[in-house]
N, C-alpha and C positions, 0 to 999 in steps of 0.2 A: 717847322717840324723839328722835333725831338731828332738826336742822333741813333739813340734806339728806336724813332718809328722811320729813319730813312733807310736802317739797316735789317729791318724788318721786311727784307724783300730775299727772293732767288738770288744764289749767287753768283747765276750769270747774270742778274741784273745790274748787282752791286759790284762786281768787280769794274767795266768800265765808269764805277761812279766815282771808285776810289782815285782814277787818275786824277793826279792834280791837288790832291787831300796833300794837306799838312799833318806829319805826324810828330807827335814831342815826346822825346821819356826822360826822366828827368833821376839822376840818383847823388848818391852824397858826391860823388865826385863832378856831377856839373848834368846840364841838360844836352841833348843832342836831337836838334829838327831838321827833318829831309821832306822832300816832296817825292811823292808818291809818282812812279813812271811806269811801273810795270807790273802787273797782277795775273794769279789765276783765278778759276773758280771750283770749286768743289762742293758737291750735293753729296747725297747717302746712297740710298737703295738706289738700282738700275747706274749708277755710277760707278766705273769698272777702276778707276783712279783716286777713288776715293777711300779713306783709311774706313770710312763710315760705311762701306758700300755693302758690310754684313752684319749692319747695325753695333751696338752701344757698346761699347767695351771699357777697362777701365779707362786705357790709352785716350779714347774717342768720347767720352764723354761729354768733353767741355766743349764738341761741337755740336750736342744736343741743347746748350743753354742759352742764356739768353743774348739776344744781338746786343753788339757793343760789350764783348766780352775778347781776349784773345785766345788763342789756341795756340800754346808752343808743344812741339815735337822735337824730338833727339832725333835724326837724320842719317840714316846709316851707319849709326856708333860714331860719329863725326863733328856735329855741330846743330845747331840748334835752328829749328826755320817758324816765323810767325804768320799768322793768321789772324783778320778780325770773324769772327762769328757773326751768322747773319741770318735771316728769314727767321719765325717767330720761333719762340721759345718752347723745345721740344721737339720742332724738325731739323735734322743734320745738314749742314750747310758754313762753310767758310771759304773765306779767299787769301789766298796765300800771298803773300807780299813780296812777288818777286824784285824789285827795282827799285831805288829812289839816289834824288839827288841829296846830299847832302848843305841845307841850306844856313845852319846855324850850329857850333859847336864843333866847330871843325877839328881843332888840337884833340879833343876828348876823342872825337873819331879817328883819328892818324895813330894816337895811342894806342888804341883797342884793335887797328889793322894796320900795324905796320909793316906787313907784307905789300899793301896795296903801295902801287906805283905812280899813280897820277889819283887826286880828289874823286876823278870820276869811277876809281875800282872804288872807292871807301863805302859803297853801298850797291855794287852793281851784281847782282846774284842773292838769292834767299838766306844763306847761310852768313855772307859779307854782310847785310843788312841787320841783321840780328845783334852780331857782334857789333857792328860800329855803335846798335843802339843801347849796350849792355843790355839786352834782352837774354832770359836764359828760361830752365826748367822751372823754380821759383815763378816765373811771369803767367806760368800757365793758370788760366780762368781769371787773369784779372780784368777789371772791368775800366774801362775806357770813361774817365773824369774828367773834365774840365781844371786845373791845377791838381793834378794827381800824378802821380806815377808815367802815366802815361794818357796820354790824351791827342784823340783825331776830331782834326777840322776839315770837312767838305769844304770846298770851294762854293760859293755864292752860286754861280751857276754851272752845269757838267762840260766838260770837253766836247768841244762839237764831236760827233761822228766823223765828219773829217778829218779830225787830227789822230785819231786810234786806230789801231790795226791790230786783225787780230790774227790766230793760228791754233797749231794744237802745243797742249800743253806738253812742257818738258819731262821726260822719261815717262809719257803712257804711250803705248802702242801694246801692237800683239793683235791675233786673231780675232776678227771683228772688224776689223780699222776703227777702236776707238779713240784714236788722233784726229780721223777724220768726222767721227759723229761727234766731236768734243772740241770743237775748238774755240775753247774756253780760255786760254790767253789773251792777255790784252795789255796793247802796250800804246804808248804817245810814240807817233812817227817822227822820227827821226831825231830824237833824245838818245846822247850818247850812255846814257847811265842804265839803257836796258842792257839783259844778261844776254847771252851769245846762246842762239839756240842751238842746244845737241838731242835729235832723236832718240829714242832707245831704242834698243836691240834686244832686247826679253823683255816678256809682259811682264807689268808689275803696279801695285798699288802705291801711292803719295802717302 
């Protein structure tokens, strides 16, 4: 199967598919690959967490496109968080990349986070992951190639069920308990490179 027909699913499908994916990006200054440890999911309509959740905007568009595409956003005036795009082309759907190990291109990563104190902060949270992988505004709607830019490898076969865990995702709550009808996080247990969960305290949208 095509990487755009395995990504052509729900994004709560795809999110525990991504654990375990190898992701590569590669720029003049050198390549940087992590393994994938930590995801969300994100749909459109009825989805209270979701940037898409009142359809297409210019922001949101490139999670109407096609699977095996990225989706990057500016994050609270702050930093920069990615997504792969997923389910067929035309319905809103991504999974956030919250976590990954970094398993090749380490100096390139240390440079780009040299806040981070141990290897395992150099990609542990949405925002740390982005930068270690010079991901930026630029990156948004690009498409996911095989010796390109950037490029995701699945794992030969998925993480058992037993090794993932999952919960509700980081900063949606609020009236409803969409934390709890959504728990749409997913992570490998007991991997040091997942991000440290903090609830929110006001409702709000991803």
């Amino acid at each position: 199967m095509t990487l755009a027909g395995a990504l052509a699913r729900e994004a709560v499908e795809v999110a525990p598919r991504l654990l375990g994916a190898l992701f590569r990006v590669r720029s003049e200054d050198g390549e940087v690959a992590v393994r994938i440890t930590e995801t969300e999911a994100y749909a459109g309509a009825g989805d209270p967490g979701s940037h898409a959740s009142r359809g297409m905007t210019p922001r949101t568009a490139t999670m109407f496109g096609p699977p095996g595409t990225l989706y990057v956003y500016f994050s609270y005036g702050m930093h920069w968080c990615t997504n792969v795009v997923c389910a067929p082309d035309g319905v809103a759907s991504a999974v956030l990349l919250r976590g990954a190990e970094v398993i090749a291109g380490h100096e390139l990563a240390r440079s780009r986070r040299a806040a981070a104190r141990t290897d395992r902060d150099l990609a542990r949270g949405p925002a740390r992951l982005s930068q270690a992988l010079g991901l930026g505004g630029s990156d948004d709607a690009l498409a996911l190639t095989a010796g390109g830019r950037a490029e995701l490898e699945l794992t030969g076969r998925p993480v058992p069920a037993s090794e993932i865990r999952t919960g509700p995702r980081v900063g949606v709550s609020g009236p409803g308990g969409e934390g709890d009808r959504f728990p749409w996080r997913f992570w490998l247990d007991g991997e040091p490179t997942v991000s440290v969960y903090r609830p929110a305290v006001t409702r709000g949208r991803r």
